[in-house]
MIBA-744928 format. One line per field, with one value per residue (C-alpha): residue number from 1; chain; x, y, z. Coordinates in nm, 3 decimals. Layout:
MIBA-744928
resi	c(NUM; ...)
chain	c(A; ...)
u	c(X; ...)
v	c(Y; ...)
w	c(Z; ...)
This chain:
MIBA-744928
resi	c(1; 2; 3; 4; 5; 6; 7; 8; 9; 10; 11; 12; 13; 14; 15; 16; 17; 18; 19; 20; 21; 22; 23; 24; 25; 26; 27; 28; 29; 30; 31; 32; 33; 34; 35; 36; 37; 38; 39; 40; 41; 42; 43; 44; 45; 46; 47; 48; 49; 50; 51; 52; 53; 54; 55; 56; 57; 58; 59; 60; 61; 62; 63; 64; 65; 66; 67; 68; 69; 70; 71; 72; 73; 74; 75; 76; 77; 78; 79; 80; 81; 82)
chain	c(A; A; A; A; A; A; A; A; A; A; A; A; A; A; A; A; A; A; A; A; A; A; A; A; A; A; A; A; A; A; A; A; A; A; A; A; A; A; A; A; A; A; A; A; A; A; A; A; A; A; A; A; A; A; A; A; A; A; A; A; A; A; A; A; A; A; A; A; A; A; A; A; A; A; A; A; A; A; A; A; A; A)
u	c(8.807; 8.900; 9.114; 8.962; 9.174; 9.058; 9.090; 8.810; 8.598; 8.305; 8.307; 8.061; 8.234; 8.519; 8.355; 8.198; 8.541; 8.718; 8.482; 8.478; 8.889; 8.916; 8.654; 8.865; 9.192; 9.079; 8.918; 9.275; 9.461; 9.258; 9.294; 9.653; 9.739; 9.549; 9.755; 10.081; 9.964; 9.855; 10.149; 10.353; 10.210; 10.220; 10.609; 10.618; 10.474; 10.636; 10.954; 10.996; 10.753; 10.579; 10.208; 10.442; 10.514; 10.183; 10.103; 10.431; 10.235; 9.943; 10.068; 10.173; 9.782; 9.728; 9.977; 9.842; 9.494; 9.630; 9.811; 9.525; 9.274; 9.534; 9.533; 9.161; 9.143; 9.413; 9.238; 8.911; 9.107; 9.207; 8.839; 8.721; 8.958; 8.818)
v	c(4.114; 3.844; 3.922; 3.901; 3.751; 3.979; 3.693; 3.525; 3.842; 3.906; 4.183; 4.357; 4.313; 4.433; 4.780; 4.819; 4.800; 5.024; 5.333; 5.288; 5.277; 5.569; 5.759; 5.739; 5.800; 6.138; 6.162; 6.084; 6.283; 6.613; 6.567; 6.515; 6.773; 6.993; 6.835; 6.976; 7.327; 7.314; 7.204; 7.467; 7.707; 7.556; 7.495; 7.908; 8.012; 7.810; 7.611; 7.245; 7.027; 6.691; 6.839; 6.930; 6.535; 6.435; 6.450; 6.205; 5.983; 5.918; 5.997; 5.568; 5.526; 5.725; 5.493; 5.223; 5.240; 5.426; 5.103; 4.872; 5.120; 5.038; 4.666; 4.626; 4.861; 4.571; 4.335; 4.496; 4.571; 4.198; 4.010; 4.261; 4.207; 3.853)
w	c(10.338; 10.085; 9.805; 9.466; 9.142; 8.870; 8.641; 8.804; 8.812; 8.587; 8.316; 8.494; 8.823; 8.636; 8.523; 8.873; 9.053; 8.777; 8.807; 9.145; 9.160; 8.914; 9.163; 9.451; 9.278; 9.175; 9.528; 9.652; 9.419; 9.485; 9.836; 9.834; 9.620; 9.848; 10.170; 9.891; 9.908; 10.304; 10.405; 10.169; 10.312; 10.670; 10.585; 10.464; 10.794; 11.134; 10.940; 10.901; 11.145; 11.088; 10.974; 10.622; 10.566; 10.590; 10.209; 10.189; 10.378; 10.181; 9.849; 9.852; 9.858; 9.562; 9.401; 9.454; 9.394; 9.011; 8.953; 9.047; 8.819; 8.526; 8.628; 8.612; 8.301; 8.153; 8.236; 8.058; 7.720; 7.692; 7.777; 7.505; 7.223; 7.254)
């Protein structure tokens, strides 16, 4: 898959690809969190093992798509103050 410049992006394009980035960041997030309280739990019950790291793991994609949300919401704020 190419990668996109958001400058070069349509406002509509723009929209589109926030909701859908804000979408799976709360997706993520829930999901995560969830993975947090599993593997509490998990952690509670048999000790340290490697299914209590696994939130660790994907808490970086979280991350990311939150800073790309606030990129493209940026990005938004400035074509519409002009």
């Amino acid at each position: 898959m190419k990668k996109e410049h958001i400058e070069k992006m349509s406002i509509q394009e723009l929209e589109k690809k926030a909701k859908t980035y804000k979408m799976a960041t709360i997706v993520l997030s829930i999901l995560v969190l969830i993975m947090f309280v599993v593997s509490f739990f998990n952690y509670q019950e048999s000790g340290l093992s490697f299914p209590v790291f696994m939130p660790f793991f994907f808490l970086p994609m979280v991350i990311i798509n939150r800073m790309t949300f606030l990129k493209l919401q940026k990005e938004l704020k400035s074509r519409q103050k002009n």
